[in-house]
C-alpha positions in Angstrom: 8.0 -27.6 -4.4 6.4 -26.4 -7.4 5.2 -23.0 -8.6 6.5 -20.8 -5.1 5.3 -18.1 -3.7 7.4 -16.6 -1.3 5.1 -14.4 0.5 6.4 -12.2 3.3 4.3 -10.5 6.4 2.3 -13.5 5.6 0.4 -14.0 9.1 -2.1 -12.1 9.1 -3.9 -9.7 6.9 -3.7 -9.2 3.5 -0.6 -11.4 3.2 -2.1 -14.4 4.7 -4.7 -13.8 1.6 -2.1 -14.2 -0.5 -0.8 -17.2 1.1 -4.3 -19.1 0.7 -5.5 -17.8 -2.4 -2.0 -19.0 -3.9 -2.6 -22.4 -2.4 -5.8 -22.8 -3.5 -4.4 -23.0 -6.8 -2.7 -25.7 -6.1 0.5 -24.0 -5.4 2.9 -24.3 -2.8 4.3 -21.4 -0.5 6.8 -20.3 0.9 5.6 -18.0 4.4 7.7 -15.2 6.4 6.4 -13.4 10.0 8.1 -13.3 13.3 5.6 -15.1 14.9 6.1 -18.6 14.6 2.8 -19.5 16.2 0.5 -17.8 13.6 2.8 -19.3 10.9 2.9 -23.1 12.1 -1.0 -22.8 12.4 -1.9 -20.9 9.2 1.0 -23.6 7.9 -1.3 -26.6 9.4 -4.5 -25.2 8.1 -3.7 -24.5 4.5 -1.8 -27.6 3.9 -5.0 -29.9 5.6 -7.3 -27.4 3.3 -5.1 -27.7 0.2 -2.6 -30.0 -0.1 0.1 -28.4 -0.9 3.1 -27.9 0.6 4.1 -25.0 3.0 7.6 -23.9 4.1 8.5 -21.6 7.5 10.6 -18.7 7.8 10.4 -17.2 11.0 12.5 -13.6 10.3 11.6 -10.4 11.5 12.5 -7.7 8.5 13.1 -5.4 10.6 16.7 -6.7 11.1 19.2 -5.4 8.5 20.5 -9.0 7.6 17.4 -10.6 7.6 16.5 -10.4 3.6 20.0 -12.1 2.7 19.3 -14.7 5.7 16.1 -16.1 3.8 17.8 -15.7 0.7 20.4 -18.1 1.7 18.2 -20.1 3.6 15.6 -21.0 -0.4 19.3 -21.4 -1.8 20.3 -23.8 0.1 17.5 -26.0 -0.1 17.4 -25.4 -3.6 14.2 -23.6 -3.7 12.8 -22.5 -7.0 11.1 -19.1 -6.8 8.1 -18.1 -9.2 6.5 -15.4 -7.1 7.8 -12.9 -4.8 5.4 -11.0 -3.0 6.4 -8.3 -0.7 3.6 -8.0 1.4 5.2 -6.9 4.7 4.9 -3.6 6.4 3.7 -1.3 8.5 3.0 2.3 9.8 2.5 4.9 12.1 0.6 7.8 13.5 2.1 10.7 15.1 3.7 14.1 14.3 7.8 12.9 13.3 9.7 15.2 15.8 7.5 13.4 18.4 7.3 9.6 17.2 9.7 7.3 18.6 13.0 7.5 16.5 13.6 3.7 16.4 10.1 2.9 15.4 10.6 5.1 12.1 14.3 3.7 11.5 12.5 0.1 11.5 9.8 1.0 9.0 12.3 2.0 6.9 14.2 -0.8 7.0 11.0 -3.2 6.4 9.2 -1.3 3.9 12.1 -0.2 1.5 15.2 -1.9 2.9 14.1 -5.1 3.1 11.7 -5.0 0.0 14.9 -4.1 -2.1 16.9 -6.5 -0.8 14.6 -9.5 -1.4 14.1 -8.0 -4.9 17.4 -7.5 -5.8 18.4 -11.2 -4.5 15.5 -13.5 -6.0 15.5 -11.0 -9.5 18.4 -12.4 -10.9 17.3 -16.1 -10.9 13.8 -14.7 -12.4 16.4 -13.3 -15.5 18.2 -16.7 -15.7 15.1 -18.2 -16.3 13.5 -15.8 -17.9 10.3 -16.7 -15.5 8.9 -14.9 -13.0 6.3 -12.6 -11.0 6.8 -10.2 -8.2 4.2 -8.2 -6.3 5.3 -5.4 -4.4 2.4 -4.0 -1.5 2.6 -0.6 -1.5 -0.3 2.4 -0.6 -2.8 4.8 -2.0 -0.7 6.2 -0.1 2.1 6.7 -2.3 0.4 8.9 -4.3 0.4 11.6 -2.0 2.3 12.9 1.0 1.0 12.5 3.9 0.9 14.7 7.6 0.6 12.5 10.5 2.6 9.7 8.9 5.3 11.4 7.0 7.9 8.4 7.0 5.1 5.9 6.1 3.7 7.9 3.1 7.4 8.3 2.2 8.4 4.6 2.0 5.1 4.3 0.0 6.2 6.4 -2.3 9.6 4.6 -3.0 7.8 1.2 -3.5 5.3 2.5 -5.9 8.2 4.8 -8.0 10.5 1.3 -7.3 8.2 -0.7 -8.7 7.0 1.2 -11.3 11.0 1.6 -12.4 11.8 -2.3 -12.4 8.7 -3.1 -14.5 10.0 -0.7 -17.2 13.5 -2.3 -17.4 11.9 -6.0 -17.8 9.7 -5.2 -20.2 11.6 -7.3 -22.8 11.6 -10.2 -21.1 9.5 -12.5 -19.1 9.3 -10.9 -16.1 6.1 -8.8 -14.4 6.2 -6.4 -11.3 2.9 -5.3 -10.4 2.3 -2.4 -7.8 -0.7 -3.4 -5.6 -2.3 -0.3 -3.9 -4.3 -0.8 -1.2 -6.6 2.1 0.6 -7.8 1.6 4.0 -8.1 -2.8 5.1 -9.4 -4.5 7.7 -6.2 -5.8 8.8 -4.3 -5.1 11.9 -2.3 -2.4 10.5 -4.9 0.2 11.7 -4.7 -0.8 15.2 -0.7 -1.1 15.2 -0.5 2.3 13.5 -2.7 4.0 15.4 -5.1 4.9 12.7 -8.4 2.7 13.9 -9.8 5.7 15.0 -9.6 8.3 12.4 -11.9 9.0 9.5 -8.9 6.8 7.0 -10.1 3.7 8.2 -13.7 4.4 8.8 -14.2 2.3 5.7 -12.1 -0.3 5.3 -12.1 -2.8 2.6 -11.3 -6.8 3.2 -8.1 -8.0 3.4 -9.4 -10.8 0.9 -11.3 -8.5 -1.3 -7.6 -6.8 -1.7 -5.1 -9.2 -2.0 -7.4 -11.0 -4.6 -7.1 -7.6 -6.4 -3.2 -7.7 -6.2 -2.8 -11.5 -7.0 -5.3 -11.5 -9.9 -3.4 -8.0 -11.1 0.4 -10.1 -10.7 -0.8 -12.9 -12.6 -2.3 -10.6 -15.6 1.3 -8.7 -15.6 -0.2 -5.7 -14.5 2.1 -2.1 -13.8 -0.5 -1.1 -11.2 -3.8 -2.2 -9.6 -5.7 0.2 -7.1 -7.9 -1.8 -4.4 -10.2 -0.9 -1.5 -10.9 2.3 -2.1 -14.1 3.9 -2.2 -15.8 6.0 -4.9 -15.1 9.3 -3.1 -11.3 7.8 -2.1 -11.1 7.0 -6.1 -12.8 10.6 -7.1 -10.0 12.5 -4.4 -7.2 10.5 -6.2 -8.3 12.1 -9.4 -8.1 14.9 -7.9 -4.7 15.2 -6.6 -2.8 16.9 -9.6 -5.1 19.4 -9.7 -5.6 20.4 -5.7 -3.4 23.1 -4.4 -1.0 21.3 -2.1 -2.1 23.0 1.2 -5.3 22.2 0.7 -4.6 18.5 -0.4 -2.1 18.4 2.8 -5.0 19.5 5.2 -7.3 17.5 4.2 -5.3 14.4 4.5 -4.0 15.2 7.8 -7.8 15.9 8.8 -8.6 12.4 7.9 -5.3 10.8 10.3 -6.4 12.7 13.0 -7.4 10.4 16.4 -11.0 11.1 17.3 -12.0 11.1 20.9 
């Protein structure tokens, strides 16, 4: 396999964008869900499409062993890593004291856990060779925090400061880690969240539109890259070190609120 992408959360959304546009490049893949059906078939149509060669992992990230279990998995088929993109997670709507306590505990472990972990295991190979791209999805999110989904905006935050962190220390060698952050896309992270009906996601961006964004940004070594958001979303981000907390609080909470 040459040139690798290991792309996790890869099928659907914006990390099955990652998965073609890397392909299309001639480029082979590496692609990690838990469903095996959408993988196998996204597997079958990019290699027909592209010629390139695709590789399976069926994992759910979820599970506290799962990062080391794809790590040994590349290793011991000698798999070369070039890209790591850490594409996979999710949300959810809800006050805290009333969401369910597991849910939260597994967003957790898939947004920061198992982000870290695939980091920290693939990084060191990246020094050996002195080679080496990683992509880390995070949120507009991260920039703020935010009421209605207080453990999501949280574990935003941690990739984005995470991110930012690694990029600094690798900046004498080789090395890029780029900090893609998405506003609202048309993915099926709305609908699994619960925010499909609230004023967030009343315009969403393509999940094409931002993964392009984020691969073109990794590629170009970029610290940060800011995608799908709209003039108003990018004039409100300006805004936010000079907003009185309260008001920027009730205002995002207004905006994750379920309409009827």
């Amino acid at each position: 396999m040459k040139n690798v992408a290991l792309i996790t959360g890869a099928s659907s959304g914006i990390g099955k964008e990652f998965a073609k546009i890397h392909a299309s490049k001639g480029n082979d893949i590496i692609i990690i869900a838990r469903s095996q059906e959408k993988l196998e078939a996204l597997k079958q149509s990019i290699e027909n499409e592209y010629k390139v060669v695709v590789y399976v992992i069926v994992k759910d990230l979820t599970h506290q062993n799962a990062a080391q279990e794809i790590f040994d998995e590349v290793s011991q088929n000698k798999i070369e890593i070039s890209y790591l993109i850490n594409n996979a997670g999710f949300g959810g709507q809800g006050y805290f004291h009333e969401r369910e306590w597991n849910q939260d505990l597994q967003m957790i472990q898939l947004n920061i856990i198992s982000l870290t972990a695939l980091t920290r295991l693939f990084l060191p190979k990246m020094i050996e060779r002195n080679a080496g791209k990683i992509l880390n999805v995070s949120s507009t999110a991260s920039l703020m925090a935010g009421p209605l989904q207080a453990v999501y905006f949280a574990t935003k935050a941690y990739v984005t400061s995470f991110s930012n962190a690694l990029s600094s220390e690798l900046e004498n060698t080789n090395i890029t880690v780029t900090n893609l952050m998405p506003g609202a896309t048309e993915t099926e992270f709305a609908k699994k969240a619960g925010l499909d009906k609230t004023d967030l996601f009343a315009k969403a961006f393509s999940a094409y539109d931002v993964a392009l964004s984020g691969y073109n940004a990794m590629l170009e070594g970029k610290m940060d890259i800011i995608a799908g958001v709209t003039v108003s979303q990018k004039l409100m981000m300006k805004m936010i070190p000079i907003t009185p907390k309260k008001v920027l609080l009730k205002q995002i909470k207004q905006m994750q609120e379920i309409k009827n």
